[in-house]
C-alpha positions as CSV (number, residue, x, y, z in Angstrom):
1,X,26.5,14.3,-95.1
2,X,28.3,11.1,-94.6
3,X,26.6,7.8,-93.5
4,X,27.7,6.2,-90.3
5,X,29.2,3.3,-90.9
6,X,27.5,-0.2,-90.2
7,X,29.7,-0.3,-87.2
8,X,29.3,2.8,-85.9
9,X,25.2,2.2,-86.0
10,X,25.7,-1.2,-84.3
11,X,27.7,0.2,-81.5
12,X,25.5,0.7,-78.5
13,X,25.1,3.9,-77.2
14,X,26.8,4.7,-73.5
15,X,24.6,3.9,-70.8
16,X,23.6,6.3,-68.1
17,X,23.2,6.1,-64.1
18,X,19.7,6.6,-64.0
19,X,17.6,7.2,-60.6
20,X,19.2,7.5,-57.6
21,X,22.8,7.2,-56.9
22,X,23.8,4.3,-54.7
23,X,24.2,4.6,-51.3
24,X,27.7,5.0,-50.6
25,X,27.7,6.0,-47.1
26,X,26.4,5.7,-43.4
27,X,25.8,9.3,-43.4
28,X,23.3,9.0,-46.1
29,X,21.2,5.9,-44.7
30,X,21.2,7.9,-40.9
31,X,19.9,11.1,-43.0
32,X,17.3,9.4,-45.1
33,X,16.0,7.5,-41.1
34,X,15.5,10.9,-39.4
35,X,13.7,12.2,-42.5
36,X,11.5,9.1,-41.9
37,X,11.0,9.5,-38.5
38,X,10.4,13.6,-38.8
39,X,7.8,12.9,-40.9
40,X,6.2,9.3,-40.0
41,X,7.3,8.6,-36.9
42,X,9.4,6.2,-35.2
43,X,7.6,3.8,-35.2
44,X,7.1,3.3,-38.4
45,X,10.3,3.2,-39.4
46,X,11.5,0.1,-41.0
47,X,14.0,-1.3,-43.7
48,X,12.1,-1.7,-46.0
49,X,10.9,1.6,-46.0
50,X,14.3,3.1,-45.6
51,X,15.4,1.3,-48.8
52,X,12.7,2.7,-50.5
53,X,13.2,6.0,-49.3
54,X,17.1,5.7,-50.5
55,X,15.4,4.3,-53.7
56,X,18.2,0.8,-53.3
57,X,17.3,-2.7,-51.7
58,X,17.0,-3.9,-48.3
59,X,19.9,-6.3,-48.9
60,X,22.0,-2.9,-49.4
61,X,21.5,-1.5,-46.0
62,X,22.5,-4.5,-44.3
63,X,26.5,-3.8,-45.4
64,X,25.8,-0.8,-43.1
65,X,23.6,-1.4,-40.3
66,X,22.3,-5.1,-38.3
67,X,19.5,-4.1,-37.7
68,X,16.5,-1.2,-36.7
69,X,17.7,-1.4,-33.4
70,X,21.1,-0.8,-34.6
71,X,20.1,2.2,-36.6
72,X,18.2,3.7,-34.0
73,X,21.2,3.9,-32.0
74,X,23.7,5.1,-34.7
75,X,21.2,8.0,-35.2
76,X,21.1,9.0,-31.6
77,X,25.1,8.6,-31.2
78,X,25.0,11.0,-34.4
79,X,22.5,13.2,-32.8
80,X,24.1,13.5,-29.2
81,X,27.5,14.3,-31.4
82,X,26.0,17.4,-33.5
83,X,24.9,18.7,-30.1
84,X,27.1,21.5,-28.0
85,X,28.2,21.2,-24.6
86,X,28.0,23.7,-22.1
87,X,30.9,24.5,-20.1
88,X,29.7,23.0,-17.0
89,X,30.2,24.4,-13.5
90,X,32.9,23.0,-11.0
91,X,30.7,22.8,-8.2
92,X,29.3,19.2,-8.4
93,X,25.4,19.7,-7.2
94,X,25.0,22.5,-10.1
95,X,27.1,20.6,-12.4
96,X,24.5,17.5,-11.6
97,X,21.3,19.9,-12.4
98,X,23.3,21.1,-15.6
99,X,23.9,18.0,-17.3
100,X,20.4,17.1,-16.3
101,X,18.8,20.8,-17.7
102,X,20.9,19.5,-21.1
103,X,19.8,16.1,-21.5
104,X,15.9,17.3,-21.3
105,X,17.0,20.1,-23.6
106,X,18.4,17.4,-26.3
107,X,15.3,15.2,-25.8
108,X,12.9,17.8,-25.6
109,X,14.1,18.6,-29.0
110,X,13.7,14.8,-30.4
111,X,11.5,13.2,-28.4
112,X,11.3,10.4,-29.6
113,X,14.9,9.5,-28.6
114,X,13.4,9.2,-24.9
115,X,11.2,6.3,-26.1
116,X,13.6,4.5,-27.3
117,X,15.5,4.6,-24.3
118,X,12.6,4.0,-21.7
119,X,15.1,0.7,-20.5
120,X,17.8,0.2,-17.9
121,X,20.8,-0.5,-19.5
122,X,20.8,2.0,-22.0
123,X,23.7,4.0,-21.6
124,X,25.2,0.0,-22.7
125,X,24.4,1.3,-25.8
126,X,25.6,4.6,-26.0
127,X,29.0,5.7,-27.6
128,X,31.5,8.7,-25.4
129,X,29.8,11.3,-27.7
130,X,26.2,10.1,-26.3
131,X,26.9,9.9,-22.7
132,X,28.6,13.0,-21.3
133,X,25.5,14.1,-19.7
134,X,25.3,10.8,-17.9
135,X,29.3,10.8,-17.4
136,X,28.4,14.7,-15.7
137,X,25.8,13.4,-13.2
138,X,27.6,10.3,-12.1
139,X,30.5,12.2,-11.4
140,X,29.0,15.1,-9.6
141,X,27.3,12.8,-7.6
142,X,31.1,10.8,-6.6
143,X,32.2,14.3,-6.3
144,X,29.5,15.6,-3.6
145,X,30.7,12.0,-1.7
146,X,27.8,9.5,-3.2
147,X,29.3,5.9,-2.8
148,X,28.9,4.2,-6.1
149,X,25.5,3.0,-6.2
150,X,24.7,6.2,-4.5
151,X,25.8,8.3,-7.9
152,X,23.9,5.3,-10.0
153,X,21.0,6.4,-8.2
154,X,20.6,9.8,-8.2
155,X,21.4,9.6,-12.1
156,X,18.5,6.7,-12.3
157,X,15.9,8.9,-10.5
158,X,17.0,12.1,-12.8
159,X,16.6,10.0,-15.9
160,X,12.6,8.9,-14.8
161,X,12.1,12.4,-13.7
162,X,13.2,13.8,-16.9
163,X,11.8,11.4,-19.5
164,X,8.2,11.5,-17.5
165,X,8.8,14.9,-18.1
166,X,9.4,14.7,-21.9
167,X,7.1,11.8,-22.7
168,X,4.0,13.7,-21.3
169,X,4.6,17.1,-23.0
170,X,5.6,15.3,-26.4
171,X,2.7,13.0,-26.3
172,X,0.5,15.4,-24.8
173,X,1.2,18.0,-27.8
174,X,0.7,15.2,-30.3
175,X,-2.3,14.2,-29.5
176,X,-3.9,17.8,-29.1
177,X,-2.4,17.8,-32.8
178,X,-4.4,14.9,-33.9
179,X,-7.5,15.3,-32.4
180,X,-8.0,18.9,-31.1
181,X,-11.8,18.6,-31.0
182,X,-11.8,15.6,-27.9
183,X,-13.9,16.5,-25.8
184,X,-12.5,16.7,-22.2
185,X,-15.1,17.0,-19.1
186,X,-16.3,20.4,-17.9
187,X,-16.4,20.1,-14.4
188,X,-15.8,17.5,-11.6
189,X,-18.8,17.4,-8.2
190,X,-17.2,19.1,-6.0
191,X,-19.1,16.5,-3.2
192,X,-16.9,13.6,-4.8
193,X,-13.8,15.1,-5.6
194,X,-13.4,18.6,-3.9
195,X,-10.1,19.4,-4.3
196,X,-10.0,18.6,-7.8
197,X,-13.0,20.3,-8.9
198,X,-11.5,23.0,-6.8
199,X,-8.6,23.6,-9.3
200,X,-10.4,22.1,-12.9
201,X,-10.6,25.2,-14.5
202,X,-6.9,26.2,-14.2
203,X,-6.0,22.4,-14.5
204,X,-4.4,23.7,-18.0
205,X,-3.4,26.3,-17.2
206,X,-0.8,25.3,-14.3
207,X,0.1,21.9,-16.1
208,X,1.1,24.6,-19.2
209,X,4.2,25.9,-16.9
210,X,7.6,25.1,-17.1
211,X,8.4,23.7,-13.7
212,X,11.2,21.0,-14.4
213,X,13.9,23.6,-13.4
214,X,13.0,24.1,-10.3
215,X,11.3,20.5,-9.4
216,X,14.9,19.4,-10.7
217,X,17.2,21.7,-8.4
218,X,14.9,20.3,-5.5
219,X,14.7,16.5,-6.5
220,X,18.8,16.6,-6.8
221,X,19.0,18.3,-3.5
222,X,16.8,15.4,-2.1
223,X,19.2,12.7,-3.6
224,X,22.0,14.1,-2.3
225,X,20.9,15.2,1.2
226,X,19.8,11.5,1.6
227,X,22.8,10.1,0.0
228,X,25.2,11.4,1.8
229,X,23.0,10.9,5.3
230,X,23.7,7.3,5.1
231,X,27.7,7.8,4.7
């Protein structure tokens, strides 16, 4: 068998992509974020950690996003997109409790989200694909004859009703995750607080129930009877 020649031996061999491929897209870096926050949390979500995750430098991300406020917000516009739309009713108080039933659906489903936007101003934020439920209760408000600041109201009052709603289940659910042997009191005295220590022991029970829908039908009937009162 012939010899390579002395050339041949001194020629360095082709070097390989080893690791990870580069990040090459925003798809990627919003993919390798909600992994993150699936499994750590929000909170804990940083740039650093995102690089690492991506297996490139922090410097890298920074072609792509500003910032982890940034991010957070390209991941909920992406979010809201992959989501469907119901085909909502033409009459403008049910098309109002609609839009309202979806947003809790879509936070329900990433809570965390609601967190995030627990600040006025938010929708600011928001791309077209993100707001359509907000677009939906504004305008079914206009259309049932809210002035305005009327319709910014009775979307405003939806929005706390709905993340309260979100943020206590989600939290409440995590925490019986975490710690599922606290130790809650047994009873109240019924001398001090009767009406409470009436109910205690179906305290869970009830609070279990799903009463948003109809809590919501009568808080947007509320709004609007009062709204339109004034006009």
């Amino acid at each position: 068998m012939p010899r390579p020649s002395a050339a041949s031996a001194a020629a360095p061999a082709p070097q390989g992509r080893t690791g990870r491929p580069p990040v090459t897209s925003r798809a990627e870096i919003l993919a390798a974020a909600r992994r993150l926050i699936d499994r750590d949390g929000w909170e804990k979500l940083t740039i650093r950690r995102l690089a690492a995750e991506l297996g490139i430098g922090a410097t890298t991300l920074y072609h792509h996003i500003r910032n982890k406020d940034d991010l957070l917000v390209l991941m909920l516009n992406q979010y809201t997109a992959e989501l469907g739309r119901p085909t909502l009713p033409s009459d403008p108080r049910d098309r109002i409790v609609a839009a309202a039933t979806a947003m809790r659906d879509a936070l329900a489903s990433w809570p965390w989200a609601a967190e995030i936007l627990t600040a006025d101003g938010f929708v600011g934020l928001l791309d077209e694909n993100a707001l359509w439920m907000v677009e939906a209760i504004v305008a079914g408000a206009d259309d049932y004859g809210c002035t305005p600041a009327q319709s910014v109201d009775v979307f405003r009052g939806i929005w706390y009703y709905t993340v309260g709603e979100v943020l206590v289940r989600a939290n409440t659910a995590r925490r019986r995750a975490q710690d599922p042997d606290r130790v809650f009191s047994e009873a109240f005295d019924p001398e001090k607080l009767p009406h409470l220590a009436a109910v205690f022991d179906r305290w869970a029970q009830f609070a279990q129930r799903d009463t948003y829908p109809e809590g919501l039908r009568i808080f947007v009937d509320g709004m609007l009877a009062k709204a339109t009162s004034r006009l």
